[in-house]
C-alpha positions as CSV (number, residue, x, y, z in Angstrom):
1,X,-67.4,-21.3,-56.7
2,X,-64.9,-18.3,-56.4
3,X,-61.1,-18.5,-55.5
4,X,-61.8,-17.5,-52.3
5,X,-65.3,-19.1,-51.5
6,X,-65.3,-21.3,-48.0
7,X,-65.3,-25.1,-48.6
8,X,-69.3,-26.1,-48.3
9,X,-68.3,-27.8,-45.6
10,X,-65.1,-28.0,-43.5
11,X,-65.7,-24.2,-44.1
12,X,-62.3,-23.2,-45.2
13,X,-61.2,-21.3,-48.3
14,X,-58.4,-22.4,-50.3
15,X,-55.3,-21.6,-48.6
16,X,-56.1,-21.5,-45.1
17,X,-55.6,-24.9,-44.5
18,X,-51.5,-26.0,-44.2
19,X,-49.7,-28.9,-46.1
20,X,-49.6,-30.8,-43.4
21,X,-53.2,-32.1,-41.5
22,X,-53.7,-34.2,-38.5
23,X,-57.7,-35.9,-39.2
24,X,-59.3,-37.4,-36.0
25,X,-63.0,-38.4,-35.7
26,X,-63.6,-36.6,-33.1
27,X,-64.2,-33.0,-33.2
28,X,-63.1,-32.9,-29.4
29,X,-59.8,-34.8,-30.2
30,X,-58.4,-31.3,-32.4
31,X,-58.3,-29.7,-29.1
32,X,-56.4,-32.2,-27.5
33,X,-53.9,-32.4,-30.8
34,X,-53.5,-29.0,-31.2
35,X,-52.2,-28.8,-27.8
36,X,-49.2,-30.4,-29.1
37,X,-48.3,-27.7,-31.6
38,X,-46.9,-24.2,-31.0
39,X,-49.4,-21.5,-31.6
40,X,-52.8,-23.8,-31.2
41,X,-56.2,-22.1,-32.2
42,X,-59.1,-22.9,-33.2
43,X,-60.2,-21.9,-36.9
44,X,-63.5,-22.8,-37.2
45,X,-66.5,-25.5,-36.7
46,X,-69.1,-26.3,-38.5
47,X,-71.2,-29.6,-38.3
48,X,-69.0,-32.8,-37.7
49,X,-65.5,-30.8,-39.0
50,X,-64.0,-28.6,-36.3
51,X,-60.9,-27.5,-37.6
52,X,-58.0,-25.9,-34.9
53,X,-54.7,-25.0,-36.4
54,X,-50.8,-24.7,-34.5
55,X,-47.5,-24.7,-35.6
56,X,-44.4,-27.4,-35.9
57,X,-41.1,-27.3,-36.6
58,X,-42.4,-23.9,-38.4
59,X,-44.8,-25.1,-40.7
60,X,-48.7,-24.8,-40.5
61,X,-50.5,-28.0,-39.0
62,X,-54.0,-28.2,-39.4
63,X,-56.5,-30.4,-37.2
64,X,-59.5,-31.2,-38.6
65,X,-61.9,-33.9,-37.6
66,X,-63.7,-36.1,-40.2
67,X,-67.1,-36.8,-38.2
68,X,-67.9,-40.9,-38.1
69,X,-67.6,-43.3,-41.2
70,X,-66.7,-43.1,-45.0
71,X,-68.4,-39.9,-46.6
72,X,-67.5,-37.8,-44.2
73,X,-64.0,-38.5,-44.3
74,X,-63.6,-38.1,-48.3
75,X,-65.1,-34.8,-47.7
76,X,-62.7,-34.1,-45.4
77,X,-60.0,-34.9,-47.4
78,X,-61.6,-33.8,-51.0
79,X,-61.8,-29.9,-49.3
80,X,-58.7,-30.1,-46.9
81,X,-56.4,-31.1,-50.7
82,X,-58.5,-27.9,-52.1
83,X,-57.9,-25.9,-49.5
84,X,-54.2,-26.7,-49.2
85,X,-53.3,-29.9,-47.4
86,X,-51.3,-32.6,-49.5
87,X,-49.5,-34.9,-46.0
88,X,-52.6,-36.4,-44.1
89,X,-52.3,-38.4,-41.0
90,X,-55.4,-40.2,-39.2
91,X,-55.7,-40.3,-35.4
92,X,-57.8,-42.4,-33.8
93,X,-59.4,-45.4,-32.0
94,X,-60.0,-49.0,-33.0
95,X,-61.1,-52.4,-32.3
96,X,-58.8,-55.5,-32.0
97,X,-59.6,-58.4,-34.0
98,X,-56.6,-60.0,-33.4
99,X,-54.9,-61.3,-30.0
100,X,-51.6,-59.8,-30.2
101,X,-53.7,-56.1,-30.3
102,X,-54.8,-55.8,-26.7
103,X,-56.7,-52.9,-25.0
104,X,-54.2,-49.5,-25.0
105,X,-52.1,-51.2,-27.5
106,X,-50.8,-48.9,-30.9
107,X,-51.9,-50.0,-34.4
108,X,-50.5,-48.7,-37.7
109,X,-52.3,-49.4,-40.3
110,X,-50.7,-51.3,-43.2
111,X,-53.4,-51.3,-45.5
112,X,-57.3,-51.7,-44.9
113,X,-60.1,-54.2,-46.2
114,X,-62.7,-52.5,-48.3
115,X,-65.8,-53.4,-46.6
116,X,-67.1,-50.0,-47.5
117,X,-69.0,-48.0,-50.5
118,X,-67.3,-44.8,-50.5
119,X,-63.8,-45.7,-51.2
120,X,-66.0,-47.7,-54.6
121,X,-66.5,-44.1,-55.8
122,X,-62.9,-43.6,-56.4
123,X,-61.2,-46.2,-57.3
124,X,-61.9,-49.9,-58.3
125,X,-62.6,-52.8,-55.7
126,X,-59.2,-54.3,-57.2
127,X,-57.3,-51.7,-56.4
128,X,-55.6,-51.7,-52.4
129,X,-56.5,-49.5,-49.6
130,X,-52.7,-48.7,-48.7
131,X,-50.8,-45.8,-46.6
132,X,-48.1,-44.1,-47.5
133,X,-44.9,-46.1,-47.1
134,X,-43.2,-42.6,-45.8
135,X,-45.3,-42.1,-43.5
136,X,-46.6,-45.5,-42.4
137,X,-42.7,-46.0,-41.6
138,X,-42.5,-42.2,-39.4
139,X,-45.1,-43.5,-37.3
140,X,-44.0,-46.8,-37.0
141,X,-40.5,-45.5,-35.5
142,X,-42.1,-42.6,-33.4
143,X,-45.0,-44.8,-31.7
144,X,-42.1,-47.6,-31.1
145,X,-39.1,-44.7,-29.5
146,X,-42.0,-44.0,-27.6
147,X,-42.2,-47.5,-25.9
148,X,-45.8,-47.9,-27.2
149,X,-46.6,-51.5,-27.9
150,X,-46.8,-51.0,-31.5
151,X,-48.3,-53.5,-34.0
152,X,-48.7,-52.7,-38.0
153,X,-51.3,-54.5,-40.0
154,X,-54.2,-55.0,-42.1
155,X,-57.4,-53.2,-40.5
156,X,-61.2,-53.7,-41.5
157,X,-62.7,-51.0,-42.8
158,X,-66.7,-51.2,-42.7
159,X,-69.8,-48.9,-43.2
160,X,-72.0,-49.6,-40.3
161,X,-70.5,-50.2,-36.7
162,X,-73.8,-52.6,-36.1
163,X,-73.8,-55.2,-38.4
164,X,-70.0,-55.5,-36.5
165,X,-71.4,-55.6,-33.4
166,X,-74.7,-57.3,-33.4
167,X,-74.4,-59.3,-36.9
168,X,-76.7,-62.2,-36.1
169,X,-79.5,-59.3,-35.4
170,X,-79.3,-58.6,-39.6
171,X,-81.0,-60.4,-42.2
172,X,-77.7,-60.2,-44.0
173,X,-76.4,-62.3,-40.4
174,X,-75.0,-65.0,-42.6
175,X,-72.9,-63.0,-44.7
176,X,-71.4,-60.8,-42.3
177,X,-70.7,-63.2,-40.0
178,X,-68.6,-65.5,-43.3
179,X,-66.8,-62.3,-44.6
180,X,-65.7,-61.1,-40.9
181,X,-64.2,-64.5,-40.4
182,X,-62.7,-64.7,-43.8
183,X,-60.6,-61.3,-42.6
184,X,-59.5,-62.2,-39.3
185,X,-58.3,-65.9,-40.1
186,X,-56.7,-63.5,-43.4
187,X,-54.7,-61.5,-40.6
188,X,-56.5,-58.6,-40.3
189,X,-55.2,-56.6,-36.7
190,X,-58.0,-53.9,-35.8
191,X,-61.0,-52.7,-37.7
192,X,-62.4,-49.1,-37.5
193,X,-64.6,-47.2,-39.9
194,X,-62.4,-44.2,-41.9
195,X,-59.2,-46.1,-43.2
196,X,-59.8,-47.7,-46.7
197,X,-61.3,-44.3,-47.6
198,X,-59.0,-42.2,-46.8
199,X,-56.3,-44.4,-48.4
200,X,-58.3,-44.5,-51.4
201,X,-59.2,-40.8,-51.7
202,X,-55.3,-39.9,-50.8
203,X,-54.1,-42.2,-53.8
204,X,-56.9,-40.8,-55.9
205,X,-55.5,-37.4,-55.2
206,X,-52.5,-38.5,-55.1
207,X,-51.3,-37.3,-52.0
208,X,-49.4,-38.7,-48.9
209,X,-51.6,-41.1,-46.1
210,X,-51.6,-42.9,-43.3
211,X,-53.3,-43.6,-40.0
212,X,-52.2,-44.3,-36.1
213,X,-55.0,-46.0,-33.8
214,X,-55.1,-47.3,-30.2
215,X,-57.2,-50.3,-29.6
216,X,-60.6,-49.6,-27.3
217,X,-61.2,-53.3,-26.9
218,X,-59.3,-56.4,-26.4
219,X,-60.0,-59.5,-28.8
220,X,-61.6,-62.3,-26.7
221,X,-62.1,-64.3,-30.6
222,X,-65.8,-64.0,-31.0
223,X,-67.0,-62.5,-34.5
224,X,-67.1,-59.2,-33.1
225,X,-67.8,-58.5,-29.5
226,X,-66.3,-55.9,-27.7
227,X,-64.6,-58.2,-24.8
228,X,-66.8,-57.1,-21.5
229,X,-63.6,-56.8,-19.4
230,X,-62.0,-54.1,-21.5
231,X,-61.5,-50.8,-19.6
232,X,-60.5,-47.6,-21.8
233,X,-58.5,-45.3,-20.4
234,X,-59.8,-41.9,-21.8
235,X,-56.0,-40.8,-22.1
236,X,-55.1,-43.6,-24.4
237,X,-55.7,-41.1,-27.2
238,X,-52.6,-39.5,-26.1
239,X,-50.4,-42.8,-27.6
240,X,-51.3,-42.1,-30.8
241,X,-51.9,-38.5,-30.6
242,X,-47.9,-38.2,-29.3
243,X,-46.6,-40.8,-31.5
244,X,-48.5,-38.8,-34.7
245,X,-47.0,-35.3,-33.4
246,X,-43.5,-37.1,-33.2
247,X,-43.9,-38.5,-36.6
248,X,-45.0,-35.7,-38.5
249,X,-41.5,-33.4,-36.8
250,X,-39.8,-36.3,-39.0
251,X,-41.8,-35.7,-42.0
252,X,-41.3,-32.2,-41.9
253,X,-37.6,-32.1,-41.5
254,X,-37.7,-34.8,-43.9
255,X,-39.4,-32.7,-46.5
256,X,-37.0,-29.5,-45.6
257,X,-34.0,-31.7,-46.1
């Protein structure tokens, strides 16, 4: 591949992505974060990654989505480092496994369970899915100035939003069912299906993580049912999405000073 041959898949060529990126899921979430940053436009698209790009405090953001689940995030991350980005920042949503979380409520993750494969390619099972304590911290104090109600903890990272759902419906049903347990009465907060990857990848790398969610569901203490009560406000994204743009002015001024 050439100096200046686009990524194979976020479609990017080294250079044209800033230090600093903002990585929802949702390739119809860069819009919406973008919108927050001087300048916005968008760059490019090209299966799950959309990429838009803005402006703050002076220095190039980029917004780029990672698409659902482990591989596509380390691909994300893998060609956003090559094409420029060392500060990454996950925006997104989550469910509660705990019942201090609540439906609307602000998680910052801590450090995730491993119940994936990808983040296995990287480093070993031994070694912890953690953020970065800068920036863990940042959006901490932005989501909480904010007056978000702001919890940070261990989430549950896992391959296959099913087996969550509707575990007794596996053949694995036993197993599933023992190991979710095992992490909620162990404290976990939330669980989602990107953050012990991209904490993994980041460290592999060796560059700066972390990740801001806001809870879809409430936790009514089953295995993993979503509670049937819960309503999601669509604009709920905007919590984390505010508290991440707030966080990353710190970082930034942070970095100049």
């Amino acid at each position: 591949m050439s100096e200046n041959a686009k990524m194979l898949h976020v479609n990017l060529a080294p250079g044209e992505a800033g230090r600093y990126a903002i990585v929802p899921g949702d390739p119809d979430r860069c819009e919406l974060i973008a919108a927050h940053l001087d300048n916005p436009r968008m760059v490019t698209r090209k299966r799950e990654f959309t990429t838009w790009e803005g402006t703050l405090e002076g220095e190039r953001v980029t917004v780029t989505s990672t698409g659902i689940g482990g591989p596509s995030t380390a691909i994300c991350v893998e060609e956003l480092h090559k094409c420029g980005a060392d500060t990454f920042i996950r925006v997104g949503t989550c469910a509660s496994t705990c019942a201090d979380v609540q439906c609307g409520d602000i998680v910052v993750v801590s450090g995730s369970v491993r119940m994936d494969g990808t983040s296995r390619h990287y480093l070993p099972l031994e070694f912890p899915a953690v953020p970065s304590y800068q920036l863990l911290k940042a959006l901490e104090e932005s989501a909480v100035s904010l007056g978000f109600h702001t919890t940070v903890g261990v989430s549950i990272t896992k391959d296959s939003f099913y087996t969550q759902t509707e575990p007794e419906t596996k053949p694995v049903a036993d197993e599933l069912i023992r190991r979710w347990q095992s992490y909620v009465r162990g404290g976990a907060v939330c669980t989602s299906m990107e953050e012990s990857i991209l904490f993994s990848v980041g460290a592999s790398l060796g560059v700066r993580t972390a990740s801001i969610l806001v809870s879809a569901t409430n936790f009514d203490g089953s295995v993993s049912k979503r509670n049937s009560a819960d309503v999601y406000p669509t604009d709920s994204i905007q919590k984390p999405i505010l508290s991440a743009i707030e966080a990353l002015r710190r970082i930034i001024r942070q970095d100049k000073g």
